[in-house]
py3Dmol code that shows the C-alpha trace and the ligand (Angstrom):
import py3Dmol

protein = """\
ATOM      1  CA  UNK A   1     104.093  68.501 110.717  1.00  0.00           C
ATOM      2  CA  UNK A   2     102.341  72.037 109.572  1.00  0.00           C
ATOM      3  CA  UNK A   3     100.635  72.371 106.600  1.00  0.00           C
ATOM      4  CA  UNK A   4     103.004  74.657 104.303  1.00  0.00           C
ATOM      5  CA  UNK A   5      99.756  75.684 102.721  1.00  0.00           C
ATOM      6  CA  UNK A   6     100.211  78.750 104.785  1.00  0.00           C
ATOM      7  CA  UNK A   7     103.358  80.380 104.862  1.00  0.00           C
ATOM      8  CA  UNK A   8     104.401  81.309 108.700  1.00  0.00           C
ATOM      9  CA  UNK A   9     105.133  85.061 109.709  1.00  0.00           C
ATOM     10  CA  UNK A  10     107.299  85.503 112.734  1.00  0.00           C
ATOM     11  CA  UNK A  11     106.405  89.362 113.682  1.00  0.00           C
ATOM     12  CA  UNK A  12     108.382  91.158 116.494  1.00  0.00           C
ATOM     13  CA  UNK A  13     106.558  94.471 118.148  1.00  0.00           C
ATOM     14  CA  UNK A  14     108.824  96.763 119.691  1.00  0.00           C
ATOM     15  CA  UNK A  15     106.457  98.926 121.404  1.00  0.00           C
ATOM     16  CA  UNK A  16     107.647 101.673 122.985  1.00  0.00           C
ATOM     17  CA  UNK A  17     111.096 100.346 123.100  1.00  0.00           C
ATOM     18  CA  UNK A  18     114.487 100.724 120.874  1.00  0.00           C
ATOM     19  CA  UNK A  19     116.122 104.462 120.173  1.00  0.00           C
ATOM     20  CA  UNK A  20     117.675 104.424 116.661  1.00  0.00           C
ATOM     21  CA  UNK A  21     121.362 103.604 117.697  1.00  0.00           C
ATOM     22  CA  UNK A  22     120.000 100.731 119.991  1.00  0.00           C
ATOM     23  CA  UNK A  23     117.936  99.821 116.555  1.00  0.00           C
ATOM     24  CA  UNK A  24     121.227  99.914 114.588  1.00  0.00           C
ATOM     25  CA  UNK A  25     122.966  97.535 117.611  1.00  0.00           C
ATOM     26  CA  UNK A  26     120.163  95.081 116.894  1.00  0.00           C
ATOM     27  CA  UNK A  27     120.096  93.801 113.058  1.00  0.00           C
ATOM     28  CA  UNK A  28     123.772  93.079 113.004  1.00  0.00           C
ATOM     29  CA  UNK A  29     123.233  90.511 115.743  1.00  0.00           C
ATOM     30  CA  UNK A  30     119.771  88.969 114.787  1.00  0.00           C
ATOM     31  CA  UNK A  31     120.803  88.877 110.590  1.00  0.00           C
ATOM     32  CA  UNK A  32     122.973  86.416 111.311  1.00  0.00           C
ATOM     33  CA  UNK A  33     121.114  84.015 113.738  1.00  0.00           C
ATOM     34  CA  UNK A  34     118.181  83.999 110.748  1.00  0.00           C
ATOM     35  CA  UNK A  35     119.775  82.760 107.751  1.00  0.00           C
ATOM     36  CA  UNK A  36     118.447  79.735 107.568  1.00  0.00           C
ATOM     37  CA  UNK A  37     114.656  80.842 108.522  1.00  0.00           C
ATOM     38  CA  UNK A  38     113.706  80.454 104.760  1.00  0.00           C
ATOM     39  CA  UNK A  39     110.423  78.902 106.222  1.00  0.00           C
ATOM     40  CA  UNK A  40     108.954  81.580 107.477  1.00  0.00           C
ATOM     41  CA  UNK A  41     108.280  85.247 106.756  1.00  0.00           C
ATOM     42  CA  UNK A  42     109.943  87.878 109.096  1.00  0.00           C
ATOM     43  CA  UNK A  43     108.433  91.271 110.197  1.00  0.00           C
ATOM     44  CA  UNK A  44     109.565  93.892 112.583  1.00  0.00           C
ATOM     45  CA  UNK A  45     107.492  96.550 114.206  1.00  0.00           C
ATOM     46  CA  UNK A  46     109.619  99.396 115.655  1.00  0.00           C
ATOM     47  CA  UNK A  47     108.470 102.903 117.111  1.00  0.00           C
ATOM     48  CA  UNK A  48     108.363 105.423 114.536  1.00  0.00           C
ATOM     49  CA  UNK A  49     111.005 107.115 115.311  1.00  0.00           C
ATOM     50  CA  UNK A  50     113.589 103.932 114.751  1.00  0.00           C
ATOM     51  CA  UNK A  51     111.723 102.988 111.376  1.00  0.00           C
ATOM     52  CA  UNK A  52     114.262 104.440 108.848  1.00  0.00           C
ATOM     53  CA  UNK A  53     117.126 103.107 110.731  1.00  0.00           C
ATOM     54  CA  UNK A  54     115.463  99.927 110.899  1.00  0.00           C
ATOM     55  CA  UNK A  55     114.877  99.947 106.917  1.00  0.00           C
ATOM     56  CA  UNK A  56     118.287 100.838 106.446  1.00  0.00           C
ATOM     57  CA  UNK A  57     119.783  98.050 109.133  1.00  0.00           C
ATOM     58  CA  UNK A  58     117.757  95.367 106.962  1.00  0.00           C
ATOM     59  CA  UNK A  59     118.362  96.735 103.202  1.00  0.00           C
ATOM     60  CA  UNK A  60     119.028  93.227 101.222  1.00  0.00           C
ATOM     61  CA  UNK A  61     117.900  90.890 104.166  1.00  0.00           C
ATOM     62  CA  UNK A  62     114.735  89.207 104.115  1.00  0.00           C
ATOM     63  CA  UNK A  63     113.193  91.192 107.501  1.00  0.00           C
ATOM     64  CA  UNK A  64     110.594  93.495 106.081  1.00  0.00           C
ATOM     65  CA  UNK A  65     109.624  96.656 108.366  1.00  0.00           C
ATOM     66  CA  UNK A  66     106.177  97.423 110.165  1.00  0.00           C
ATOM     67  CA  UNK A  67     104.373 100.183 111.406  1.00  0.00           C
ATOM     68  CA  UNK A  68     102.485 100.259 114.493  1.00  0.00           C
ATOM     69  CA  UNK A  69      99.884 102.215 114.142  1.00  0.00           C
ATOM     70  CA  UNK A  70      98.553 103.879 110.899  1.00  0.00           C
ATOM     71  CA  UNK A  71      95.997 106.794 110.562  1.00  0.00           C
ATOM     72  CA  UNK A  72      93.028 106.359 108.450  1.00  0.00           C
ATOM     73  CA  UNK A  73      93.409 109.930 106.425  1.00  0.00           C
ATOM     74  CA  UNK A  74      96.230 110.402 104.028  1.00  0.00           C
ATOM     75  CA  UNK A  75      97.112 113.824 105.498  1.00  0.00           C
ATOM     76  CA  UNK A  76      95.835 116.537 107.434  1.00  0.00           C
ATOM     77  CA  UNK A  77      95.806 118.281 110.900  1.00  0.00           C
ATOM     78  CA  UNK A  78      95.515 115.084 113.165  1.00  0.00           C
ATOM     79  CA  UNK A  79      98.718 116.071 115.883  1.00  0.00           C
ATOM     80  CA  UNK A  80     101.024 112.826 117.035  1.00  0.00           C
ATOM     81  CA  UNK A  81      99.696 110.994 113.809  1.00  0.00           C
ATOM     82  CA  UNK A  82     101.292 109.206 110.863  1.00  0.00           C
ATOM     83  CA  UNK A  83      99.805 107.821 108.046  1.00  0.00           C
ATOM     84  CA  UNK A  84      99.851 104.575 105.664  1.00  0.00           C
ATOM     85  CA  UNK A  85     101.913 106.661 102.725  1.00  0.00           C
ATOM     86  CA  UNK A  86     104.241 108.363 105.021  1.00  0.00           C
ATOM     87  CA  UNK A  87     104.973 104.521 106.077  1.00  0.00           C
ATOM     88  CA  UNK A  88     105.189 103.228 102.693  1.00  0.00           C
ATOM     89  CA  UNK A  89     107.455 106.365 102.043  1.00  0.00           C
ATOM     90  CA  UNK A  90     109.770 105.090 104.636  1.00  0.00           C
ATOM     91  CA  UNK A  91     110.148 101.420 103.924  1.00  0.00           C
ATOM     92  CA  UNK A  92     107.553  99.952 105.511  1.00  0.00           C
ATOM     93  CA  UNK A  93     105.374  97.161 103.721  1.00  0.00           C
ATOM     94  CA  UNK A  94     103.365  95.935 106.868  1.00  0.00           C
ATOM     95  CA  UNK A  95     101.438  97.802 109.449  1.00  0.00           C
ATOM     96  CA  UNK A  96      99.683  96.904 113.139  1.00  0.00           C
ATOM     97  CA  UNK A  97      96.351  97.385 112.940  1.00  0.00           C
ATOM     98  CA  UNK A  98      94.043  97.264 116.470  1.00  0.00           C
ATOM     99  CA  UNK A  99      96.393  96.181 118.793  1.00  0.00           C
ATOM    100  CA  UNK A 100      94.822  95.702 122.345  1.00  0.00           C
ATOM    101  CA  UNK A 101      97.311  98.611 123.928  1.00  0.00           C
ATOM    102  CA  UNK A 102      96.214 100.573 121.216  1.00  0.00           C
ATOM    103  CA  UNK A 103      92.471  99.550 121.943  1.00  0.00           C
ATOM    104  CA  UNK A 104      93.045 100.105 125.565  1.00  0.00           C
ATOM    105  CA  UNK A 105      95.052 103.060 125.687  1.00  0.00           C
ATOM    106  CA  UNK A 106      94.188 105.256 122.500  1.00  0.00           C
ATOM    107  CA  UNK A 107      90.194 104.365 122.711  1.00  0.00           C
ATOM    108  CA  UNK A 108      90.441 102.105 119.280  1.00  0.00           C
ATOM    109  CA  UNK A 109      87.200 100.872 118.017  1.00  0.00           C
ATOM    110  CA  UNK A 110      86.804  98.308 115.394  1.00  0.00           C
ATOM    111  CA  UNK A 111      85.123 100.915 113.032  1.00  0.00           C
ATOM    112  CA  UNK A 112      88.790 102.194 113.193  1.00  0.00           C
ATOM    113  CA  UNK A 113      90.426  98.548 112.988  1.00  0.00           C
ATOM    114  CA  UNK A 114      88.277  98.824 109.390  1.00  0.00           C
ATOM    115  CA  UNK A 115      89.161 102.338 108.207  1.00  0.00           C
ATOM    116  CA  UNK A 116      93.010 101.477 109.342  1.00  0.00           C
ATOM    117  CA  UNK A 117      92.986  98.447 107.577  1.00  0.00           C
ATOM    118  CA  UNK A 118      91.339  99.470 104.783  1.00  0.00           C
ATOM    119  CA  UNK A 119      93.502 103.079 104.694  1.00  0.00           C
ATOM    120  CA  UNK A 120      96.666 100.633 104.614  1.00  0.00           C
ATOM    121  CA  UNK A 121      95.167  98.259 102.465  1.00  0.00           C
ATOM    122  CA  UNK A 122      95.082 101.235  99.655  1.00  0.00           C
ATOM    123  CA  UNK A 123      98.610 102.174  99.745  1.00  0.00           C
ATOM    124  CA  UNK A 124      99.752  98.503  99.542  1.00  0.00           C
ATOM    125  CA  UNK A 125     100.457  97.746 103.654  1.00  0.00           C
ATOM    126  CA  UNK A 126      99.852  94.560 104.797  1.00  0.00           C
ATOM    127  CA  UNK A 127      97.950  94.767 108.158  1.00  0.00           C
ATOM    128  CA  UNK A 128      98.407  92.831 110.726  1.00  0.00           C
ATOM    129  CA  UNK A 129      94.603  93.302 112.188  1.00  0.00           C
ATOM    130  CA  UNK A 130      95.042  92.373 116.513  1.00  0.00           C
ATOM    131  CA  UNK A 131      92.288  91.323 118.183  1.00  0.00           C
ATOM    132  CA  UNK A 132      91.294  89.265 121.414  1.00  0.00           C
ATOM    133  CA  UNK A 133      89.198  88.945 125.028  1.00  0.00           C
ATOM    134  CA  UNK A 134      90.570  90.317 128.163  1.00  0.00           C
ATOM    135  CA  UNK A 135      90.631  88.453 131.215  1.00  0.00           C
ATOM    136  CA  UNK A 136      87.101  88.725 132.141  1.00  0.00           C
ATOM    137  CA  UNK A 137      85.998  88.278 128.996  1.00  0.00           C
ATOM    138  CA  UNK A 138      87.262  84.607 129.325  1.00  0.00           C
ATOM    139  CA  UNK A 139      86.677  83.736 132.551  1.00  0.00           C
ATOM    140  CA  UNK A 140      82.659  84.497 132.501  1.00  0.00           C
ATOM    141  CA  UNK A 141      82.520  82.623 128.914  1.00  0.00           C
ATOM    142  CA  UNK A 142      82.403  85.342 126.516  1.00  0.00           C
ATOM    143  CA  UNK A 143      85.540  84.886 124.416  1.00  0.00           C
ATOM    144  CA  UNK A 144      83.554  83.900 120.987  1.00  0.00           C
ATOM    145  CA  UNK A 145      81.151  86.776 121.386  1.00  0.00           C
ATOM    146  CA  UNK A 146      84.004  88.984 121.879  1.00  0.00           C
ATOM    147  CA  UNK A 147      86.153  87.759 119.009  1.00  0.00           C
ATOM    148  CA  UNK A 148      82.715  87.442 116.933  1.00  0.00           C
ATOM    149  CA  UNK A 149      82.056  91.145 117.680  1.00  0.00           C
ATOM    150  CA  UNK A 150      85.847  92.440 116.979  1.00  0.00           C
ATOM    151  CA  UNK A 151      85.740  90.766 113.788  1.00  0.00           C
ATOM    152  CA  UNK A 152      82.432  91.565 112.166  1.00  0.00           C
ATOM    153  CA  UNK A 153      83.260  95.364 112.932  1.00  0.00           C
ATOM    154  CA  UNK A 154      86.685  95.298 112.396  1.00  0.00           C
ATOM    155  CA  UNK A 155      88.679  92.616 109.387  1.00  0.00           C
ATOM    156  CA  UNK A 156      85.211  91.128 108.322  1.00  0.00           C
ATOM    157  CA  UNK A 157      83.834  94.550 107.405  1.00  0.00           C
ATOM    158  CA  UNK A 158      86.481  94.658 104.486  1.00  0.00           C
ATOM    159  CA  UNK A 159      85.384  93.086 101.091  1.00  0.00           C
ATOM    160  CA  UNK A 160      86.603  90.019 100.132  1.00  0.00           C
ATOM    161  CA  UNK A 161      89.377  90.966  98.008  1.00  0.00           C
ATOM    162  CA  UNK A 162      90.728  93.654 100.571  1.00  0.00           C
ATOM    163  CA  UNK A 163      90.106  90.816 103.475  1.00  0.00           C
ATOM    164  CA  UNK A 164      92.304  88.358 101.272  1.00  0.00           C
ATOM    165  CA  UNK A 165      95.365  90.777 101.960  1.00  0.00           C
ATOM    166  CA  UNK A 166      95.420  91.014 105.536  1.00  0.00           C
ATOM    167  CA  UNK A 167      96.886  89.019 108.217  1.00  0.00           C
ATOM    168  CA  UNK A 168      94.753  88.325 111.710  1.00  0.00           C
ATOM    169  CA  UNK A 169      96.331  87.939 114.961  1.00  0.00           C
ATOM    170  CA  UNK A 170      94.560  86.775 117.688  1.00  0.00           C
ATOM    171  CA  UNK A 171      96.017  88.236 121.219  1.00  0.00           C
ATOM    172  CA  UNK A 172      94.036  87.127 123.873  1.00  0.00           C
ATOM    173  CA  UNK A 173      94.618  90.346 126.036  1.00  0.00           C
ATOM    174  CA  UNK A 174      95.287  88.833 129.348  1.00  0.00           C
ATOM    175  CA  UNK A 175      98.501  86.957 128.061  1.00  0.00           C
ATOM    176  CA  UNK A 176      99.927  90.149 126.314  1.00  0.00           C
ATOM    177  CA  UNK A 177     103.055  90.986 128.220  1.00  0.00           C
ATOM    178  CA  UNK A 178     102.109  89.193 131.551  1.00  0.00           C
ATOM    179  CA  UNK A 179     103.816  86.427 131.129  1.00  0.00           C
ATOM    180  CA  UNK A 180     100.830  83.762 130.641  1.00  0.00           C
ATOM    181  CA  UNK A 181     100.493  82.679 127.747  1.00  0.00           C
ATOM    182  CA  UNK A 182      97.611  80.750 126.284  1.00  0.00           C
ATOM    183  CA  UNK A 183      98.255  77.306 126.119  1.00  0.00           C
ATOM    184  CA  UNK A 184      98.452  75.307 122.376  1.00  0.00           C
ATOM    185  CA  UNK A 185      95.192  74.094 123.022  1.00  0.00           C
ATOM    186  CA  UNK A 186      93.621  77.385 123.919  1.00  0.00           C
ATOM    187  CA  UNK A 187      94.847  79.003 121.187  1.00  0.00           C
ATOM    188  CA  UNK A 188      94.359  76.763 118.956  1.00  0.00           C
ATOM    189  CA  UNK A 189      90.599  76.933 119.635  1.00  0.00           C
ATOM    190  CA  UNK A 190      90.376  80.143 119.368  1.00  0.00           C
ATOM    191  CA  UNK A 191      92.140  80.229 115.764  1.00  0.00           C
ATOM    192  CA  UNK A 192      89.956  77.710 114.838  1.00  0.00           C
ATOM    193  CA  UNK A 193      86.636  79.794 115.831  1.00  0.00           C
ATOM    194  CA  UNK A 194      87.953  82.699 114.164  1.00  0.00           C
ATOM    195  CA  UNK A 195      88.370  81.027 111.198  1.00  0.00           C
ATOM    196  CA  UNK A 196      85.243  80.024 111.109  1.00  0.00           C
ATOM    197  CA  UNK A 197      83.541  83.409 111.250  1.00  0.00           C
ATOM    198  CA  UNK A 198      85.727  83.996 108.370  1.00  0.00           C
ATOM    199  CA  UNK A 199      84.021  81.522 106.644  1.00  0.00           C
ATOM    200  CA  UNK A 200      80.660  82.631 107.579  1.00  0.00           C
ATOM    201  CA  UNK A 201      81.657  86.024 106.231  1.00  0.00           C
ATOM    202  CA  UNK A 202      83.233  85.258 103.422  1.00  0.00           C
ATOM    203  CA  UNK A 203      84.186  82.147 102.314  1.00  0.00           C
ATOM    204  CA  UNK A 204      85.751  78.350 102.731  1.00  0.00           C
ATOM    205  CA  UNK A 205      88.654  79.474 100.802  1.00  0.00           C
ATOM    206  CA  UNK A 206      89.039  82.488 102.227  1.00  0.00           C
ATOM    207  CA  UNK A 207      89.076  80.786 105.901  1.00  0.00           C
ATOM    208  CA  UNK A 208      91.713  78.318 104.328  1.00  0.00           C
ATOM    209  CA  UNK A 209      93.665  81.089 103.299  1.00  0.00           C
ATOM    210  CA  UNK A 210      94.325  83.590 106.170  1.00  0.00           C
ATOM    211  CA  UNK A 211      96.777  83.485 108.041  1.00  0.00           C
ATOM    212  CA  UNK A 212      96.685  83.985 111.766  1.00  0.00           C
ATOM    213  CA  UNK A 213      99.276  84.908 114.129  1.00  0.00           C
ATOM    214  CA  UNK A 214      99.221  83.546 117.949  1.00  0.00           C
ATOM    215  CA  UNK A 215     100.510  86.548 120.378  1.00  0.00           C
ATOM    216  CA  UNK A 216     100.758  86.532 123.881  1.00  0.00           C
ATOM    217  CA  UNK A 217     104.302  86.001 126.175  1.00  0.00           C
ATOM    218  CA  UNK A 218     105.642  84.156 123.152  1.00  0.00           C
ATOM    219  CA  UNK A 219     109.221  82.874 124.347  1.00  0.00           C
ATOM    220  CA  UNK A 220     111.989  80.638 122.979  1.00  0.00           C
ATOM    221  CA  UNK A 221     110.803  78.158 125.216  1.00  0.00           C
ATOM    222  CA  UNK A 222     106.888  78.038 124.706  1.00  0.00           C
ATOM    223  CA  UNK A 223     107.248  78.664 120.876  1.00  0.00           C
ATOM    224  CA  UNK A 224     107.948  75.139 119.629  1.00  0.00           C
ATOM    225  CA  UNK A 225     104.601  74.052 121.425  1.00  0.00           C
ATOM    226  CA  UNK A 226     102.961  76.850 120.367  1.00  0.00           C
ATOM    227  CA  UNK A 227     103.717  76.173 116.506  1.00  0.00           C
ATOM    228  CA  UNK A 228     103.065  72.653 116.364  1.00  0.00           C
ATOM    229  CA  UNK A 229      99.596  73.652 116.273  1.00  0.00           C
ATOM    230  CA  UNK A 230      98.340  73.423 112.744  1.00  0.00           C
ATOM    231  CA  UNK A 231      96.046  76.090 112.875  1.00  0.00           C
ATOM    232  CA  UNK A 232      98.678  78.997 114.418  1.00  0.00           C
ATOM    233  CA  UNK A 233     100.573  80.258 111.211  1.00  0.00           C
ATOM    234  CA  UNK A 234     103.209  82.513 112.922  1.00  0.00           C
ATOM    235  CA  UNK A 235     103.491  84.729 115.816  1.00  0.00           C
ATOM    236  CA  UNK A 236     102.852  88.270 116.612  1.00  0.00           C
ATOM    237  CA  UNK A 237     105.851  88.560 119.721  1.00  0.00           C
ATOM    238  CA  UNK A 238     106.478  91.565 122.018  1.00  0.00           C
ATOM    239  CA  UNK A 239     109.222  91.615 125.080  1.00  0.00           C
ATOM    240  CA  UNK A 240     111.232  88.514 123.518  1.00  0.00           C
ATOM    241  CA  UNK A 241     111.802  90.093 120.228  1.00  0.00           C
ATOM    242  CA  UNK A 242     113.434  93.042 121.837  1.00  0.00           C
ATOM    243  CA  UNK A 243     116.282  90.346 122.473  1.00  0.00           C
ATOM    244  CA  UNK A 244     118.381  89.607 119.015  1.00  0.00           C
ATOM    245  CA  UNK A 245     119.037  85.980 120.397  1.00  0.00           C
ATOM    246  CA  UNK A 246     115.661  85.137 121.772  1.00  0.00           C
ATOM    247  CA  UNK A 247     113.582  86.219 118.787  1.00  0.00           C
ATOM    248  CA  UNK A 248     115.948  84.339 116.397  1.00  0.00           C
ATOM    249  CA  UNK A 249     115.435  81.613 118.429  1.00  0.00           C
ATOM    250  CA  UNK A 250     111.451  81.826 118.307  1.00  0.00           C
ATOM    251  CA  UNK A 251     111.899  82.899 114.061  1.00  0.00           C
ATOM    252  CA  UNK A 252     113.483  79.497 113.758  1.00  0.00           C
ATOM    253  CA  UNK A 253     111.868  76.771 115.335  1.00  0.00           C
ATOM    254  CA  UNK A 254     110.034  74.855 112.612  1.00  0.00           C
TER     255      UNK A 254
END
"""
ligand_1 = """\
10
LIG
C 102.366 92.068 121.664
O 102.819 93.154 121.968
O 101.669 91.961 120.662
C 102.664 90.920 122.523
C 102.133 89.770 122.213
O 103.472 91.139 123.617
P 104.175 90.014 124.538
O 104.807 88.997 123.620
O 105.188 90.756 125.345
O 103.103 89.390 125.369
"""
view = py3Dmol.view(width=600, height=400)
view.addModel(protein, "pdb")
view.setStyle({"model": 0}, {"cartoon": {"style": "trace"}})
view.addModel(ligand_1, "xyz")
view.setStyle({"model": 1}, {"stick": {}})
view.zoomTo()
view.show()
């Protein structure tokens, strides 16, 4: 059994994917199926544009909302952005900090992981701080350094209090979306590393404390094996939470 110490987060990012009436379709179906996930904590990332009719969709249920992306600044001329408040001001009371696509695609650094998290931290989001090695990263041996690296400039540059507020989820890059996904073991391993540069940087009770999500092809059928592992406290889940049936079905296994 799982230590309860740590309450578990099942988080669904919807990418690029979901207009606002296909957002509406969703909740009615997926409500339902959760009722009796009173074990876990339930998040849902949606593009911006489907946020408010994803608040609205979940008004009285237990799903809270999530941003993907936050901008440091609380305003100003930065085109295509949006930032912490104008997510709070829609409903929003969690926000993806540092994901790899985001890393990958949009040039993220972890000086911006910081500001993000730090920017979201102030306006009372929880961030859900990504980070993880890419393919060769792992396969010549340099998955702590990386992780080591990500973390010292990125979550572990907070101070203790604002660290204490913020979820981690490791994504080892090369099982986002392609269908591989990190076995228990492997992921395990690395949860347990990163929890121990939390303790280097902070404290024992502070690596106790955090939680950290596993993401990475998480499917109905990989997730029970996945959180049997003590040290995973939830999931961070991309293509299978687009499907109302498949990410109740991850959401409740226990
Ligand atoms: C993600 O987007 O964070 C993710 C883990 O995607 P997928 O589950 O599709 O690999």
């Amino acid at each position: 059994m799982r230590s309860q110490v740590r309450r578990r987060v099942m988080a669904g990012n919807w990418k690029m994917y979901k207009t606002q009436a296909e957002t509406r379709d969703f909740f009615p179906v997926f409500l339902p199926l959760i009722l009796d996930a009173t074990h876990c904590d339930v998040v849902i990332a949606p593009p911006f544009t489907s946020i408010a009719a994803a608040v609205q969709a979940t008004e009285g249920s237990r799903v809270a909302i999530a941003g993907q992306n936050n901008h440091w600044q609380k305003e100003g001329a930065f085109t295509g952005e949006v930032s912490s408040q104008m997510l709070v001001a829609v409903g929003c009371t969690y926000v993806i900090v540092g994901h790899s696509e985001r890393r990958q695609y949009s040039g993220e650094t972890d000086g911006m992981v910081a500001q993000k998290s730090r920017a979201a931290l102030e306006c009372g989001l929880t961030p859900i701080v990504c980070l993880g090695e890419n393919f060769t990263e792992r396969e010549t041996g340099r998955t702590q350094e990386i992780l080591s690296q990500q973390f010292i400039g990125g979550p572990g540059s907070l101070t203790p209090e604002e660290f204490s507020r913020i979820l981690l989820a490791y994504e080892p890059v090369w099982a986002i979306g392609t269908g591989r996904t990190a076995t228990p073991d492997i992921a395990a391993a690395a949860h347990r590393f990163l929890r121990q540069c939390v303790q280097d940087q902070f404290s024992a009770e502070a690596a106790a404390s955090v939680r950290i999500l596993y993401g990475g092809s998480v499917k109905p059928d990989n997730s029970q094996g996945l959180m049997a592992q003590q040290e995973l406290d939830g999931a961070l889940v991309g293509g299978a939470s687009l499907d109302a049936k498949s990410f109740a079905a991850i959401v409740n296994c226990k």
